[in-house]
N, C-alpha and C positions, 0 to 999 in steps of 0.2 A: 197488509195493504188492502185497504176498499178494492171490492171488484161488482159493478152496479146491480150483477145478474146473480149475485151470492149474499146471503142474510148477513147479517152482523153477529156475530156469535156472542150472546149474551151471558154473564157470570152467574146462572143460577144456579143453588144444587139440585141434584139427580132426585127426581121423587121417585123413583125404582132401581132398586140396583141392579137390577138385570139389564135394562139398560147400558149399562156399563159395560156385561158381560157380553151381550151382542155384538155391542162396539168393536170389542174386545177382539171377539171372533172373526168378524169382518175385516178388521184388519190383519190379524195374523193369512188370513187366504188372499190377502190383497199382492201385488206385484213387489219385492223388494223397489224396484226402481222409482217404483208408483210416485214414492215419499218429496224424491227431485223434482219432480213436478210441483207440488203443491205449493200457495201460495206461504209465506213466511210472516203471521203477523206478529207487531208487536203483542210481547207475554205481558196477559192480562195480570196482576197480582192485586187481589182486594187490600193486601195488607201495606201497600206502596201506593195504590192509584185508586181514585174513585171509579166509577160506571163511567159517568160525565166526561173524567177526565180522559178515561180510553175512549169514549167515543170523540172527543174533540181533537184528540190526535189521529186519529182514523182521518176525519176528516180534515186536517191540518195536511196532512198526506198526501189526500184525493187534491187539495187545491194547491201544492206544490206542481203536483203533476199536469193539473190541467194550468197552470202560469208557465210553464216551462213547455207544454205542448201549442201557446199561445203567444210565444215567444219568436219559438222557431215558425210559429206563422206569419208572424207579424213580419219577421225580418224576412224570410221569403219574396215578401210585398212589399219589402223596400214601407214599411210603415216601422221608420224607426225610433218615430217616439212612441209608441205605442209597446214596441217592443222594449223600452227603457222601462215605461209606465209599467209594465206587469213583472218587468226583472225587481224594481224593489218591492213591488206585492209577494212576491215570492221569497225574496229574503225576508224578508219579516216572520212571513209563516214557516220559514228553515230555522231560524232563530227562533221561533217558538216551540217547534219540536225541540230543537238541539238542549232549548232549557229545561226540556219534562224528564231528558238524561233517561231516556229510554234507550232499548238496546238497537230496536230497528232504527226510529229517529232519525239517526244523524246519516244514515247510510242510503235516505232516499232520494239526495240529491249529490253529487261531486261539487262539491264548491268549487274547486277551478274551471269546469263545465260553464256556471253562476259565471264566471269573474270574468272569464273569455270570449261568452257572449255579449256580457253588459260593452266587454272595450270593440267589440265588431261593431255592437249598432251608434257606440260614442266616432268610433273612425268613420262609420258611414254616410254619420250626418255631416262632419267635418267633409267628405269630399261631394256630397248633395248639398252645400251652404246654400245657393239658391233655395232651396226649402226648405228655407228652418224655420219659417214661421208654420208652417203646415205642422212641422216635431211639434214645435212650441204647444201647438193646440192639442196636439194628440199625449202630450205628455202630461196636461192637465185635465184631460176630459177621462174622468171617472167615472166607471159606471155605478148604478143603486147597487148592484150586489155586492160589487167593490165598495162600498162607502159602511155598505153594512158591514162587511170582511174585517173592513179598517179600527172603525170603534170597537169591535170586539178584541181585535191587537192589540189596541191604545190601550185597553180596561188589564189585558193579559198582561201586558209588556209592565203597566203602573203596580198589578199584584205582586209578579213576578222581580219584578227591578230588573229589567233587561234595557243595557243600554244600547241603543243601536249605533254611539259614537264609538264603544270601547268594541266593536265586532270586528271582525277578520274580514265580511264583506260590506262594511261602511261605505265604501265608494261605492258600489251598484246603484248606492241611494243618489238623482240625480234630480233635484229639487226644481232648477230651470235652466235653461240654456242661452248662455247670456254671448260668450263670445269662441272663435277659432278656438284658440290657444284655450279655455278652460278646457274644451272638448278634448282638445287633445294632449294634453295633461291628465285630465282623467281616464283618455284610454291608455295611457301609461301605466297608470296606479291599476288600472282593471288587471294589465297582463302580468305587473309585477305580482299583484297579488295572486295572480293564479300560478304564475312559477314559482313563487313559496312556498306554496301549500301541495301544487303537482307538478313538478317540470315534465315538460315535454319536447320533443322539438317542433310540434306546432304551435306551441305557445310560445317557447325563445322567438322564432322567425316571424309569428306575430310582434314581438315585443322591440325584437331590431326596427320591423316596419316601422310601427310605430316611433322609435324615437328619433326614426329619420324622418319621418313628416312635421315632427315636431322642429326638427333642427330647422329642414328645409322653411317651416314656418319661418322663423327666426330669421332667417339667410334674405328671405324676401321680405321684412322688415327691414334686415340692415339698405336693402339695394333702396328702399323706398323713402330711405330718412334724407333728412332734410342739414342736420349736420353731421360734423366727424364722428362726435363723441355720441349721439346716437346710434350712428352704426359700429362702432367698436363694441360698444353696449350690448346690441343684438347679436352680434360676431359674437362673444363672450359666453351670452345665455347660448347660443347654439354649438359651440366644441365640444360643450362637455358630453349632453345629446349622441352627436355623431361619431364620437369614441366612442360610445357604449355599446351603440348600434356596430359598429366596427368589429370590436371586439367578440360581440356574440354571433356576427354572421360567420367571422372568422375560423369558430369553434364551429359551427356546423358547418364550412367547409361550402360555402354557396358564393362562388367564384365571382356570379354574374353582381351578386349584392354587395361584395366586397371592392369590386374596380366601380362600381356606382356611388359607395359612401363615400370611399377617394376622391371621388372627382369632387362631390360634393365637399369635401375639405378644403379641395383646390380650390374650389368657387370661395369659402370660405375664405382663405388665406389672401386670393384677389381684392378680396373687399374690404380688408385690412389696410393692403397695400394702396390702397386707393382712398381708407380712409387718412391715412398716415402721409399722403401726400400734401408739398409746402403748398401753399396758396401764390407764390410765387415761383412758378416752377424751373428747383435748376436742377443741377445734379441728383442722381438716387440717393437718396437718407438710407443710413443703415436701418431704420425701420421697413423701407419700402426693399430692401435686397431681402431682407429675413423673409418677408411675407412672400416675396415673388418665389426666391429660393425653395419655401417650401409648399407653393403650391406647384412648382415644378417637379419636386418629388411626389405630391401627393400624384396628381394626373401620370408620371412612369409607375407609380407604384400601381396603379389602377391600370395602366396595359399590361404591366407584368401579370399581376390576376389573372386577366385574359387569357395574356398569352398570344393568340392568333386571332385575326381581326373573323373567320369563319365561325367560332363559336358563339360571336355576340357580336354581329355587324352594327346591330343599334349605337348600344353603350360603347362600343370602340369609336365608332364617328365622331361619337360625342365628345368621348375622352380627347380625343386626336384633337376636335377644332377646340375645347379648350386649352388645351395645350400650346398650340399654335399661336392661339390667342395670347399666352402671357408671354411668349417667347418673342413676337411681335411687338408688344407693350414696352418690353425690354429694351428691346432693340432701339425703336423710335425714340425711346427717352435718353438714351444713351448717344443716338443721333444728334440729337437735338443737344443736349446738353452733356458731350461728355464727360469725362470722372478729371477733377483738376489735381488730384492726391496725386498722380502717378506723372511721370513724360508724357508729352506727346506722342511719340511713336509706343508707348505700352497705351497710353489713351486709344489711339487709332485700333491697335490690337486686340482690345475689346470691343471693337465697338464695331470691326469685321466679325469676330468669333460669333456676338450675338446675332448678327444678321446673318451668316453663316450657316449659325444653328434654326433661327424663326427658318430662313429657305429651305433644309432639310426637311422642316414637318409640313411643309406646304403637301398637301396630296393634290396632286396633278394629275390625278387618275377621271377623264369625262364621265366616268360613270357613275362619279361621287352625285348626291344631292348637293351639294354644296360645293363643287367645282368652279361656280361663279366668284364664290368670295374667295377661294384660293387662288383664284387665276388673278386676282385685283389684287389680294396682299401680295403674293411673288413678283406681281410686276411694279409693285412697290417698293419693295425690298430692293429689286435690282437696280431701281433708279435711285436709292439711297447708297447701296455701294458704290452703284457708278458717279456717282455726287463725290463720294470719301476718298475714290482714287481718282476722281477730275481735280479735288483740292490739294489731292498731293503730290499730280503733277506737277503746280505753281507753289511749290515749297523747295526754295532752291536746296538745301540739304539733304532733297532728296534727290537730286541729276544723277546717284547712280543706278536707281533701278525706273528711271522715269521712263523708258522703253515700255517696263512689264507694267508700268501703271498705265501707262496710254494705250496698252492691249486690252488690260482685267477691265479700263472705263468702258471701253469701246465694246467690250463684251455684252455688259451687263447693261449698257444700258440701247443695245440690240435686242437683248432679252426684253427688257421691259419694252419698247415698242411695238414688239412684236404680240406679246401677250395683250397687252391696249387696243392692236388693231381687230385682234381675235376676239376679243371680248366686245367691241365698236363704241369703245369709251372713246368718246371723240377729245375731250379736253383734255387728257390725261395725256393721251399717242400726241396729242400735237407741242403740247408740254413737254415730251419727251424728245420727240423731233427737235425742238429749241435745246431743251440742254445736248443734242449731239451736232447741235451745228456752233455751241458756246466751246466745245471739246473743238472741230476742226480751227475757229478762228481764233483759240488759245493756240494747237499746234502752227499756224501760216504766222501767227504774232514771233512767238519764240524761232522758227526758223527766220524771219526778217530780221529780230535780232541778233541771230547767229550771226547772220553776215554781213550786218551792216556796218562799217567803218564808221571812225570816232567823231562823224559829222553831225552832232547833235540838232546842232538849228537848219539841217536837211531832211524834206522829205522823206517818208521810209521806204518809197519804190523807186527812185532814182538807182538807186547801188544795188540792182541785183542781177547779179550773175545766172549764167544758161543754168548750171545747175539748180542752184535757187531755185529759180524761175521755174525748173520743170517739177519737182516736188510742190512746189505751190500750187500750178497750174494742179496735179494731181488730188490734191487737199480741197482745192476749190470745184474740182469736177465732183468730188464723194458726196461731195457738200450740196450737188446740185441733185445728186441722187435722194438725197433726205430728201427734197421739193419735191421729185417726183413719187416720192412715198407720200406722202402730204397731198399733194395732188389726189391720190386714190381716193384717201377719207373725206377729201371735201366734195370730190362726184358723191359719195355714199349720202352728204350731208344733202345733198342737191339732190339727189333722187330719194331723200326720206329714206334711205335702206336705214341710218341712223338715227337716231332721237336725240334732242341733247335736251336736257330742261330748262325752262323757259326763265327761270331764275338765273341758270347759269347763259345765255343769248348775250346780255346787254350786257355792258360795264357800270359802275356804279361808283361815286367818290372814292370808295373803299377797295375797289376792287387792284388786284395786280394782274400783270398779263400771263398770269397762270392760272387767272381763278373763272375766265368770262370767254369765250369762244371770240366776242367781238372783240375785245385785246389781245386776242390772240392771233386773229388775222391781221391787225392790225401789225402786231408783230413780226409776225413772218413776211406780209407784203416789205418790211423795213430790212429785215436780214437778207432776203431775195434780191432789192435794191443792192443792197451792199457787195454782196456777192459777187452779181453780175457786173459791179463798177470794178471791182478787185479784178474780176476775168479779163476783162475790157483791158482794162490797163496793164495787166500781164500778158495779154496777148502782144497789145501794141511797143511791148517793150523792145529793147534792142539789149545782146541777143535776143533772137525770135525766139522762144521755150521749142517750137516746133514747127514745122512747114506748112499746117496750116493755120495758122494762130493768125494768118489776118483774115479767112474765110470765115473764123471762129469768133472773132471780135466783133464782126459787121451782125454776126449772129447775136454776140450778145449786146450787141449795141439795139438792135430791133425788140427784144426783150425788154432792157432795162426802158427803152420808150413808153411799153404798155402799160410796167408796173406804173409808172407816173396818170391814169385814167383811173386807177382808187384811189378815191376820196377817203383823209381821216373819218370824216364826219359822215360817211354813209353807214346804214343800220347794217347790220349782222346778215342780214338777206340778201341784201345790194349787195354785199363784198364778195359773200358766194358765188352768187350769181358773177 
């Protein structure tokens, strides 16, 4: 090896042979250890190699060493075209030694070293893409001494017949940088190649990385396509990817990378599922159960890794809210469109179990980052259950457990309320307030039916009996309780404690009285009417429900007055007010 401060040992013969004998001498009294020290050059032989030729690999040597000492510069400085630029000066001039089939040669660089560096500075520009045009420049800007370097390769390489396609570090070679995906592709083939030639397990854990950014590439392709078969497409090119990656984090036992490609499977499997959905949407396709199915595994498979949410708070978050996320998907679609293969009551039984389960992974913990959106899907969920058992209270097939339905409704959708008001989604809580005062005037409907005699073309509060009457009267007071819940959000709405958005204010052709704050007072000012006309006339009924029911009627008789001073056609601010 060249050392700048030591001559070049030249082949001539001894013109004294005493000489020789001195030598001789000098080294016998020298240190045995001495020898370790010294450097190791390659063995000059006239009879194999010309002068020329040991001195061109000498310095073939010197300019491995200093490309590789200018490598790890470059990358240092984040100058990672530059750092490309000198990694294939450098293989070229290791292929050049490696062809002279000398002994030292081949042993002054580690080619996996080569192959490990080239895939860091291809992964680095992939995550600096904002400056890739800066690489761009740096990776064609050669300098005169380089250029001179070069031609004397080209001239070496053309004597020699040294291909630099048929090489073991071919890829290092990286001509221009055109897109992502080339990039990192190539730093693929960098770390493959280097765990060929030397595994390690800094290079496997490079090489997982790697083929998860590559996947991840992929995954955020499929989310960005434009049709199905597009994203199946990218789904495709990236499974194969994220096994691999799997697999070899697996093998080196890194807990944190293995619940991380998981989920990223589950991402993948989501995007399946979602490409594989009808354009008319009913029931789940057994394409879309496979894909949800097994992104539901992948995301447990990925807490199991874990383990405990303390060893990786991050990645557990993450896991957990996609998780949540498909379990939710689920559910709503199943909601919405239950399964018609089976009964209605096995229909209903899934379609609790998955709400069931999406409420389960809700985390309801306020200390989450993301306790906002939990707190919105569970109050979601429980107004969808409570919707599933409000509909089966009006299934007459079902009068023997209509009791525990008109509990489990009543529950759940006090849950969702409550959570609505906690959160000050004002549309939602009031939304929610309607369907539990649609639950009271289904319950006062069905009991006026109970007792009403086979007088069809009679009124339906003519015939009602003290008992009646005072279960009614009771139904209709709870009822009034909602209003004063109600009542709370709209001071909040009145003193700005609330926001609502200004989209959602006004009604529109389209809009329902679920979707607009001002259909929706509209709404309630019309349920409150009604109400208070049902009190009225429950009070004033004979029997009297109770002793004070005519103090009570004169009361809600001065109520139902007021409601009559909102205007349909006043704005959303006038009704408040």
């Amino acid at each position: 090896m060249a050392r700048p401060f030591e001559p070049i040992p030249m082949p001539y013969p001894k013109l004294n042979e005493n000489v020789k004998a001195d030598s001789q001498l000098e080294s016998d009294s020298s240190e045995p250890n001495d020898a370790a020290y010294h450097p190791k050059w390659p063995t000059f032989d006239p009879k194999t190699i010309s002068w020329k030729g040991h001195l061109k690999t000498l310095l073939l040597e010197k300019a491995v060493l200093v490309y590789a000492t200018l490598a790890e510069y470059y990358i240092s400085r984040s100058m990672y075209g530059e750092c490309l630029r000198v990694l294939g000066l450098l293989a070229r001039c290791q292929l050049a030694l490696d062809r002279a089939q000398l002994k030292g040669g081949s042993g002054v660089l580690r080619l996996s070293c080569l192959l490990g560096r080239a895939g860091d500075a291809c992964l680095m520009i992939v995550q600096h893409w904002k400056s890739v045009d800066v690489y761009r420049e740096q990776l064609q800007s050669h300098h005169y001494e380089d250029e001179l370097l070069l031609e004397q390769l080209e001239q070496d390489e053309r004597v020699c017949r040294v291909s630099l396609g048929d090489s073991d570090i071919k890829v290092v070679f990286v001509h221009d940088i055109r897109t992502i995906e080339q990039m990192l592709l190539k730093t693929v083939e960098c770390y493959e190649g280097a765990a060929k030639i030397s595994p390690s397990e800094s290079i496997s854990f490079r090489l997982a990385n790697s083929l998860n950014e590559l996947a991840s590439y992929y995954l955020n392709v499929a989310k960005q396509s434009t049709t199905a078969e597009d994203a199946i497409f990218a789904c495709n090119k990236s499974e194969p990817y994220l096994t691999r990656g799997l697999q070899i984090f697996e093998n080196l036992n890194n807990d944190a990378n293995i619940a991380l490609l998981n989920s990223n499977m589950g991402h993948l499997h989501r995007l399946l599922a979602f490409a594989h959905m009808p354009t008319d949407r009913a029931e789940l396709t057994p394409q879309e159960r496979k894909h949800f199915n097994k992104a539901y595994q992948s995301y447990k498979r990925a807490l199991r890794a874990i383990g405990e949410r303390k060893h990786c708070p991050g990645i557990w978050d993450a896991v957990t809210w996609e998780l949540s996320t498909v379990l939710y998907t689920v559910s709503d679609i199943l909601h919405k469109n239950p399964p018609t293969d089976v009964s209605q009551s096995d229909a209903e039984k899934q379609v609790l179990e998955a709400i069931q389960t999406a409420l389960d992974h809700c985390d309801l913990d306020e200390t989450n980052p993301k306790y906002p959106l939990y707190q919105f899907r569970a109050a979601m969920l429980h107004v969808k259950c409570g919707c599933l058992w409000h509909s089966h209270i009006c299934n007459p097939a079902a009068s023997d457990t209509k009791r525990y339905s008109v509990q489990l409704a009543q529950h759940h959708y006090e849950k969702a309320s409550k959570l609505f008001f906690e959160a000050g989604d004002a549309i939602h809580f009031l939304s929610c307030e309607m369907h539990r005062m649609a639950l009271t005037e289904h319950l006062i409907e069905c009991e006026l039916i109970s007792k009403q005699p086979n007088y069809l073309n009679q009124p339906l509060l003519l015939f009602v009996d003290s008992t009646s009457a005072a279960t009614k009267l009771k139904h209709l007071q709870s009822a009034i309780k909602y209003f004063l819940e109600i009542n709370k959000m709209l001071e909040m709405l009145v003193n700005k404690k609330v926001q609502v958005p200004v989209e959602q204010k006004t009604s529109t052709s389209d809009d329902t009285c679920f979707e607009s704050l001002q259909s929706l007072l509209i709404l309630i000012k019309k349920r409150l009417q009604h109400t208070l006309k049902m009190l009225i006339k429950i009070c004033l009924s004979k029997p009297s429900p109770t002793k004070d029911s005519p103090k009570l009627a004169e009361m809600y008789k001065a109520c139902y007055k007021v409601t009559f001073s909102l205007s349909d056609e006043a704005d959303c601010d006038d009704l408040l007010q």
